[in-house]
N, C-alpha and C positions, 0 to 999 in steps of 0.2 A: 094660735097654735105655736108652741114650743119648737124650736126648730132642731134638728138630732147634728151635735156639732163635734166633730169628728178630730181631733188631733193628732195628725199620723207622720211620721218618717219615712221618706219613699223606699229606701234601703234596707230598711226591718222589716221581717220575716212575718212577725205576726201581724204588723200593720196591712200588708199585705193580704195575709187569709180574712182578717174583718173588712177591707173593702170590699176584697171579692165575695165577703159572707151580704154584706148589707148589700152590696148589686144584683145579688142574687135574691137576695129577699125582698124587694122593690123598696128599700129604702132610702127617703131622701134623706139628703145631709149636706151639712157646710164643711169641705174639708178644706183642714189648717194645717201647712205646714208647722210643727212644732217650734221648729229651730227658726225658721222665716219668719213667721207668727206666731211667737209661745202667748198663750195664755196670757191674760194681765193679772196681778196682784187682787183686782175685785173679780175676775172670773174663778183665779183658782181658791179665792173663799167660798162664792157659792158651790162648784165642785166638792171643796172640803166640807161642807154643810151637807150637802144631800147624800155623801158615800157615808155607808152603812161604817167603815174604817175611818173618817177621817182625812186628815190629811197624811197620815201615814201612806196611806191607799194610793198617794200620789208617787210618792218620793221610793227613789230609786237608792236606798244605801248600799247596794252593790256596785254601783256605776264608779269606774276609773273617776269621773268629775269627784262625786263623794269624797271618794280616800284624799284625793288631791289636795281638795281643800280645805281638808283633818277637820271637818265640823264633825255635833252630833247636833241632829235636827231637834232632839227633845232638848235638850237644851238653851235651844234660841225663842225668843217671843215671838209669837206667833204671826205677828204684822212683818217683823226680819225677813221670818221664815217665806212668808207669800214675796215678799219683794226680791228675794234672794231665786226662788224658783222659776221667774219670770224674768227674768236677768240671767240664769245661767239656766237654759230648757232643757239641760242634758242631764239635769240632777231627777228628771222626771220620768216617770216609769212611760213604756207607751205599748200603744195607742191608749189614749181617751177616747169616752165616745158619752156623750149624756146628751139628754133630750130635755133636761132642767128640772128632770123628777127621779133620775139615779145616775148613775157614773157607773160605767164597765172601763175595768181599766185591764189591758191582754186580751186574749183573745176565749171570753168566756162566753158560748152558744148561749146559755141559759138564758142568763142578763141580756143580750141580743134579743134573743125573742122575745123577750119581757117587753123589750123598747118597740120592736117590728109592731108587735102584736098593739100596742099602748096608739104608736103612728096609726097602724090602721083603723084601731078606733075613732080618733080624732077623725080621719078623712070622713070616716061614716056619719060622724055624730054630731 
């Protein structure tokens, strides 16, 4: 079984309401600090493979890091792009949360319960 792996910032607001969302919905999870433990380069490609958006879906181009370091992310190839993400974690939107068959990225109920519902199947099935 797919394990639902959570990548959250203690200090962010929405990381926060999806913990409290998945504690409350009995779901297990591997939680990773973002910044402690970002992502590697081959994690945030299968992320970038199974979001419906790509890797756009990931990447935060609003973030103070962004401007700083005057990139545009479509512009870089795409192997840059994954080693540059996992090397600076702040450039990443957050919370992640994927179970290795979609990516919720914020704090979106829907997609939550998609994962909940998917977990408890597995435990059933």
């Amino acid at each position: 079984m797919q394990k639902v792996v959570f990548y959250t910032y203690p200090s962010c607001t929405s990381c926060r309401r999806v913990k409290a969302w998945l504690l409350e919905h009995g779901v297990m999870f591997e939680e990773r600090h973002i910044f402690k433990n970002p992502p590697t380069p081959e994690e945030l490609m299968q992320l970038s493979t199974i979001s419906e958006e790509g890797i756009d879906s990931l990447v935060s181009v609003r973030s103070n890091q962004y401007r700083e370091l005057g990139i545009n992310h479509l512009d870089m190839k795409f192997s840059e792009l994954l080693k540059l993400l996992s090397n600076e974690p702040k450039l990443l939107r957050r919370p992640i949360i994927s179970d290795g068959e979609s990516v919720v990225v914020g704090y979106d109920v829907d997609m939550l319960n998609m994962i909940a519902k998917r977990q408890r199947t597995r435990k059933t099935g």
